[in-house]
MDTraj code that builds the backbone (N, CA, C; nanometers):
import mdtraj as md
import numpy as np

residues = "UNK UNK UNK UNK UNK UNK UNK UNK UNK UNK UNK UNK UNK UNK UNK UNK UNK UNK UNK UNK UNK UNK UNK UNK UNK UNK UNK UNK UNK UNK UNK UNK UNK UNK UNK UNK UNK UNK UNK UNK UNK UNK UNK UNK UNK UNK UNK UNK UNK UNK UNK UNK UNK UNK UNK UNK UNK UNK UNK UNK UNK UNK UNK UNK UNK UNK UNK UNK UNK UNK UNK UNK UNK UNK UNK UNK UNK UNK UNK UNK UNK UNK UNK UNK UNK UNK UNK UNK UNK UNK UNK UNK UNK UNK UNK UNK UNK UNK UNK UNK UNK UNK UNK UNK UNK".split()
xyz = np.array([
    [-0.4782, -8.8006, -0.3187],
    [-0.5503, -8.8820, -0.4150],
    [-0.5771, -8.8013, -0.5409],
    [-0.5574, -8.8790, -0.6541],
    [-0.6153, -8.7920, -0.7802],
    [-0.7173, -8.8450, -0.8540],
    [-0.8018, -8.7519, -0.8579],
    [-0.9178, -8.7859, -0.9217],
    [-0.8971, -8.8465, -1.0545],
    [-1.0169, -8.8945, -1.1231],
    [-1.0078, -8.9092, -1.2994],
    [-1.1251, -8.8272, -1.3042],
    [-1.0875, -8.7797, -1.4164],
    [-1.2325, -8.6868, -1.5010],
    [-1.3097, -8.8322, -1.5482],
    [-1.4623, -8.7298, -1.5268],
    [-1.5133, -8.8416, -1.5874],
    [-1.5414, -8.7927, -1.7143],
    [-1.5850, -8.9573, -1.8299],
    [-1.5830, -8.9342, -1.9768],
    [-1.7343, -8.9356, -2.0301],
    [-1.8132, -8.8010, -2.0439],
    [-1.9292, -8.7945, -2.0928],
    [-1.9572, -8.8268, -2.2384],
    [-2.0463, -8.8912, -2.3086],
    [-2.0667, -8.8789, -2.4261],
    [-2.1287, -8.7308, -2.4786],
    [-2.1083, -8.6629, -2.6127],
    [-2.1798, -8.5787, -2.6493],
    [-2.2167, -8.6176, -2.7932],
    [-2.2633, -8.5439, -2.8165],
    [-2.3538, -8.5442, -3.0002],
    [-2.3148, -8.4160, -3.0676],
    [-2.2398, -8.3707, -3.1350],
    [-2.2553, -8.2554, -3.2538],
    [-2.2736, -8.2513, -3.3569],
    [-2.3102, -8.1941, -3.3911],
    [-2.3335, -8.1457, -3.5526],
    [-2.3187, -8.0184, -3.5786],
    [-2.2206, -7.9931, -3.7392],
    [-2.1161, -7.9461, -3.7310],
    [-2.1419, -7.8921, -3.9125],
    [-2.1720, -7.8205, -3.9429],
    [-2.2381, -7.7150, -4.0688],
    [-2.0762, -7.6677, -4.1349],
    [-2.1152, -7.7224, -4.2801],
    [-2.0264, -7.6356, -4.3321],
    [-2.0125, -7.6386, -4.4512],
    [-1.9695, -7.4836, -4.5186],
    [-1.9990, -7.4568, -4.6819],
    [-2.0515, -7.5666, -4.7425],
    [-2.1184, -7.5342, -4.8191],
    [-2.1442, -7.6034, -4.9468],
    [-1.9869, -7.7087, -5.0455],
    [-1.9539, -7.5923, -5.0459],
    [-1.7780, -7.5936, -5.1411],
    [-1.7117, -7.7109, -5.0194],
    [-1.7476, -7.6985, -4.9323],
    [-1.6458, -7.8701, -4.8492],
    [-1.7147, -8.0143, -4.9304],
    [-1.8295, -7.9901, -5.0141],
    [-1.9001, -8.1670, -4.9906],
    [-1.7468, -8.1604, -5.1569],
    [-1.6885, -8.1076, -5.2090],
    [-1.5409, -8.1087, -5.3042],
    [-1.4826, -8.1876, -5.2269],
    [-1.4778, -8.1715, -5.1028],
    [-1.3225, -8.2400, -5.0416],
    [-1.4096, -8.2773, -4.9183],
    [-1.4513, -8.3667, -4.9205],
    [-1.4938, -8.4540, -4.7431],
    [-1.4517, -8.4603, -4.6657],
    [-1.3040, -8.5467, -4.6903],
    [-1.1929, -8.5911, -4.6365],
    [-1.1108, -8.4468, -4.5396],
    [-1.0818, -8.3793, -4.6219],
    [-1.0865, -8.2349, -4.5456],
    [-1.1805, -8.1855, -4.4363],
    [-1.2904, -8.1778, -4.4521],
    [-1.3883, -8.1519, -4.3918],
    [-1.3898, -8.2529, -4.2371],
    [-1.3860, -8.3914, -4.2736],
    [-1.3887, -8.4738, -4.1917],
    [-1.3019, -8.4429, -4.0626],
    [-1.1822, -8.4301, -4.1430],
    [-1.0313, -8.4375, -4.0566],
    [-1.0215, -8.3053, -3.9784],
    [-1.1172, -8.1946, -3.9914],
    [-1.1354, -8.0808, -3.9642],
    [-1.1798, -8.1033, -3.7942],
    [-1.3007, -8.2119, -3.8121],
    [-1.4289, -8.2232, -3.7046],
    [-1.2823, -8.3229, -3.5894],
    [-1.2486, -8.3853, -3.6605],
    [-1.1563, -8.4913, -3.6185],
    [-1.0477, -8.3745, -3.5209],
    [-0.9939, -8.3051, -3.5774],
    [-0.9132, -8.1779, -3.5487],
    [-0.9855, -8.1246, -3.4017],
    [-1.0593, -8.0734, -3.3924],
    [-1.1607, -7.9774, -3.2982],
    [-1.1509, -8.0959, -3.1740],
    [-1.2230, -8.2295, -3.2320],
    [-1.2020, -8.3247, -3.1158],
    [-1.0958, -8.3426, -3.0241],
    [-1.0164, -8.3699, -3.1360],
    [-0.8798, -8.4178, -3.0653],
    [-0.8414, -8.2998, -2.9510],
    [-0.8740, -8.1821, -3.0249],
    [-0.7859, -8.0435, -2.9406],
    [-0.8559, -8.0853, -2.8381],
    [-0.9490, -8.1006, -2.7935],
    [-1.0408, -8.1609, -2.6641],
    [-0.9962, -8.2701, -2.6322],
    [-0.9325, -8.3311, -2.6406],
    [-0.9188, -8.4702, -2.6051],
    [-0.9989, -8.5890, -2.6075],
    [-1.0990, -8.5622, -2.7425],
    [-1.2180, -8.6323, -2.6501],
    [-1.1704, -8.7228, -2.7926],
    [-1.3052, -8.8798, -2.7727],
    [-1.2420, -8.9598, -2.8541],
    [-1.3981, -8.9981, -2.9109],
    [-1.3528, -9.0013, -3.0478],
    [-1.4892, -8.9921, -3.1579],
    [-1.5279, -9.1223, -3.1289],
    [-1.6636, -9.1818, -3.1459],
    [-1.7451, -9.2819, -3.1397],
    [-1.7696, -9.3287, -3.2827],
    [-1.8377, -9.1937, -3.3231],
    [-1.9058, -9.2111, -3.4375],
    [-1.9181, -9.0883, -3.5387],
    [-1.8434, -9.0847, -3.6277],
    [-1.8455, -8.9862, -3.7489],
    [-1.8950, -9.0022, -3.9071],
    [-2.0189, -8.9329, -3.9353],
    [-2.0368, -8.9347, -4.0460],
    [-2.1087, -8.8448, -4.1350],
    [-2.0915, -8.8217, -4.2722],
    [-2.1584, -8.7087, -4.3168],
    [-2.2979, -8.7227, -4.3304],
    [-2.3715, -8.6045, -4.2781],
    [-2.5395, -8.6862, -4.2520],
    [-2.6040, -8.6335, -4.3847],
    [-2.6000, -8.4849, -4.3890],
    [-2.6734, -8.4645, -4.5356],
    [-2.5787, -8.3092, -4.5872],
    [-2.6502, -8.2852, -4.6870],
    [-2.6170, -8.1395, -4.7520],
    [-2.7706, -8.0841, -4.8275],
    [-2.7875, -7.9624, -4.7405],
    [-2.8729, -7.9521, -4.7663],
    [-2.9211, -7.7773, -4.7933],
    [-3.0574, -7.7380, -4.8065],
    [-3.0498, -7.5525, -4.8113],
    [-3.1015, -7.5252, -4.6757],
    [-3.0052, -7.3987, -4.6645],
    [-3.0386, -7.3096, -4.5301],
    [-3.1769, -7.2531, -4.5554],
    [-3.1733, -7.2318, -4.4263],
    [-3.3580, -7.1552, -4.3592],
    [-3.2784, -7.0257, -4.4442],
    [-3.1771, -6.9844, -4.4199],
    [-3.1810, -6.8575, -4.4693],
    [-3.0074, -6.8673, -4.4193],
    [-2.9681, -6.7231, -4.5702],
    [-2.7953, -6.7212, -4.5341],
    [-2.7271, -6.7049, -4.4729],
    [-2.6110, -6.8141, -4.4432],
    [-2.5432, -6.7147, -4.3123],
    [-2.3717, -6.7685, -4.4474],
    [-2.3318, -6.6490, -4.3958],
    [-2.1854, -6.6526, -4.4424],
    [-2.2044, -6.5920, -4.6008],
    [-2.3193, -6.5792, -4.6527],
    [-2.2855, -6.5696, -4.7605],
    [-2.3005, -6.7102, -4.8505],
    [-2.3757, -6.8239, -4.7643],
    [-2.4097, -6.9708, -4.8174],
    [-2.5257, -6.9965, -4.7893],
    [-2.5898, -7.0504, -4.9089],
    [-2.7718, -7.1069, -4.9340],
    [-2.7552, -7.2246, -4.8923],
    [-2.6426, -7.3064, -4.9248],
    [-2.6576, -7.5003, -4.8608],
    [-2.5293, -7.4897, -4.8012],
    [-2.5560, -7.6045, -4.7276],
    [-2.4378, -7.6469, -4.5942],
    [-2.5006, -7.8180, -4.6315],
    [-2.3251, -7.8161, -4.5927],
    [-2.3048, -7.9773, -4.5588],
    [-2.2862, -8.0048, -4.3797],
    [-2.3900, -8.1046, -4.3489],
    [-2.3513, -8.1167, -4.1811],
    [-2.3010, -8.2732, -4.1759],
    [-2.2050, -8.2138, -4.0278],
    [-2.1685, -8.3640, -4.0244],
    [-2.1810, -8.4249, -3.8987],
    [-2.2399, -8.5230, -3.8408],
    [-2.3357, -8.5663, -3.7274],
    [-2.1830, -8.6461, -3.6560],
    [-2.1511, -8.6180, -3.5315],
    [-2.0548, -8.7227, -3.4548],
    [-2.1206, -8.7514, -3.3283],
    [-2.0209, -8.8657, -3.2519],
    [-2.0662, -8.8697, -3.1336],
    [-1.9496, -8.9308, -3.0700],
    [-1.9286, -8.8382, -2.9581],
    [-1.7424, -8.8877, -2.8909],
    [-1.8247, -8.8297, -2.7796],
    [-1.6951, -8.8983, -2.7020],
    [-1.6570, -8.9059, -2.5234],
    [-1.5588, -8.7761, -2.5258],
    [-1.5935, -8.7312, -2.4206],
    [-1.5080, -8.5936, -2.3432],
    [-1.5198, -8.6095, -2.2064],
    [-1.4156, -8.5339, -2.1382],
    [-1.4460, -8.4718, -1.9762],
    [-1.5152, -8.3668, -2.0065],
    [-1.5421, -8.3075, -1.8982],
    [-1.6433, -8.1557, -1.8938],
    [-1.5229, -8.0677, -1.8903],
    [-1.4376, -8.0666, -1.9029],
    [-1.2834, -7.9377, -1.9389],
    [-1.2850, -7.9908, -2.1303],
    [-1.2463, -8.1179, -2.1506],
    [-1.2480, -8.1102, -2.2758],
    [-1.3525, -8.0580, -2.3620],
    [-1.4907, -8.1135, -2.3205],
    [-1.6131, -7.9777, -2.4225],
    [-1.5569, -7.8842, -2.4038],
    [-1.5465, -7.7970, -2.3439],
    [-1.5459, -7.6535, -2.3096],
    [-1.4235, -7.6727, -2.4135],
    [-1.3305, -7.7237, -2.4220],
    [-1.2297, -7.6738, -2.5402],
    [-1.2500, -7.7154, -2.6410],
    [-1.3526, -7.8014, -2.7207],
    [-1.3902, -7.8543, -2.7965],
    [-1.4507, -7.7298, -2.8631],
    [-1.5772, -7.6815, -2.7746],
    [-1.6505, -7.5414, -2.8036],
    [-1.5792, -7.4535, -2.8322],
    [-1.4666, -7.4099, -2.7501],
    [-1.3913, -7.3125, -2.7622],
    [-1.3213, -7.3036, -2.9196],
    [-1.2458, -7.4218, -2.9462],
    [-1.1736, -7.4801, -3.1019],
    [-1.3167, -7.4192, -3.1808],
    [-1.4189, -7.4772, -3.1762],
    [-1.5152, -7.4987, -3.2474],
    [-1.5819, -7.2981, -3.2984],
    [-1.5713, -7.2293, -3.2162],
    [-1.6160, -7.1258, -3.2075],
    [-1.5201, -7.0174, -3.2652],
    [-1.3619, -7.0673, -3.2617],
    [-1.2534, -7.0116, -3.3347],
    [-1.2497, -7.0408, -3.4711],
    [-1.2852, -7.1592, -3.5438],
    [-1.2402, -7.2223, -3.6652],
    [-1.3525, -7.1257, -3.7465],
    [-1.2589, -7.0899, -3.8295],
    [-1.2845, -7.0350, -3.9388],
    [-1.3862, -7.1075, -4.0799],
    [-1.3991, -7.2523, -4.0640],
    [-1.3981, -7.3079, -4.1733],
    [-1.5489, -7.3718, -4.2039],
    [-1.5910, -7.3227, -4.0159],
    [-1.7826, -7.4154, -3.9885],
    [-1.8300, -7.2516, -4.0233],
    [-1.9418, -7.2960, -4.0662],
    [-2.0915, -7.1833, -4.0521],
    [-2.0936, -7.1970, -3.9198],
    [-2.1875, -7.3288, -3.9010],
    [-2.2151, -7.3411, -3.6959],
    [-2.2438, -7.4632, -3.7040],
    [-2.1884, -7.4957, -3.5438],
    [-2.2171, -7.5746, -3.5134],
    [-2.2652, -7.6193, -3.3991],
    [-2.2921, -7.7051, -3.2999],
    [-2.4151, -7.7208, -3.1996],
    [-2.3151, -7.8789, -3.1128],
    [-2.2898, -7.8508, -2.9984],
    [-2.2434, -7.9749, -2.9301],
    [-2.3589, -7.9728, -2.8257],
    [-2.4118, -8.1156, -2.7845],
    [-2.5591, -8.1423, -2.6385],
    [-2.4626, -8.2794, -2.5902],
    [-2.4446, -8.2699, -2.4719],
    [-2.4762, -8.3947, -2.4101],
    [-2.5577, -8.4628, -2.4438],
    [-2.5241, -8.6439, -2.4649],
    [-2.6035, -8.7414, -2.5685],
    [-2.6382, -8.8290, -2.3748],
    [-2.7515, -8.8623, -2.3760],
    [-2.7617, -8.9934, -2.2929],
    [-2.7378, -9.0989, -2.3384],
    [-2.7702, -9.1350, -2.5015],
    [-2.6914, -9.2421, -2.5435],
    [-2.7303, -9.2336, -2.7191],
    [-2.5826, -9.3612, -2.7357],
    [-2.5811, -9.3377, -2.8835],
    [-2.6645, -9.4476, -2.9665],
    [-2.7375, -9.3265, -3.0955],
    [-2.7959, -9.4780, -3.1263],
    [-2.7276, -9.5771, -3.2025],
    [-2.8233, -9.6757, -3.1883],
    [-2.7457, -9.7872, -3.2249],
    [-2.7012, -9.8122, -3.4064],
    [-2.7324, -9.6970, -3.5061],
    [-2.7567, -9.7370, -3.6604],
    [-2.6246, -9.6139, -3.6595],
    [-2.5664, -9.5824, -3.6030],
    [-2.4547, -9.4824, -3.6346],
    [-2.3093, -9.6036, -3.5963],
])
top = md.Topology()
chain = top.add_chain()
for i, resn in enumerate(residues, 1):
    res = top.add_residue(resn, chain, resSeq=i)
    for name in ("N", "CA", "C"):
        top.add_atom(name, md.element.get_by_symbol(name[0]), res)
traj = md.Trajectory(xyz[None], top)
């Protein structure tokens, strides 16, 4: 018999330069990128704010974040994180298991 993975929802948010809110679309297709390498399948993507850091990291005072919410197996996070922790292009970013999505996204 073969199992199916099961498909958890998660929530991330996903920090990055200032110099991305130039090109969104880039930025977007980036978060879109990380997912996919996971397999997981976006719900909900959008840019939430741009705003100033508590303090610098990278060498940047403001970051643009961008709030999603997709389905994964528990192998796909872990490569989601993994993508996510390689890419060169986030400050940081933060994936939680969501119990559920709200409803205004």
């Amino acid at each position: 018999m073969t199992e199916t993975a099961t498909m958890n929802t998660y929530e991330g948010m996903f920090l990055f330069p200032q110099i991305a809110s130039s090109d969104l679309k880039a930025a977007q297709e980036h978060v879109e990128y990380l997912i996919g390498r996971g397999e997981g399948e976006i719900i909900s993507l959008a840019k939430w704010d741009e705003r100033r850091l508590a303090y610098e990291i990278k060498g940047n005072r403001r970051g643009l974040y961008f709030l999603t919410y997709f389905k994964a197996t528990g192998d796909g996070a872990i490569e989601i994180e993994r993508q996510v922790n390689l890419s060169e292009q986030l400050l940081r970013a933060m994936i939680l298991k969501a119990d559920l999505v709200p409803a205004d996204v």
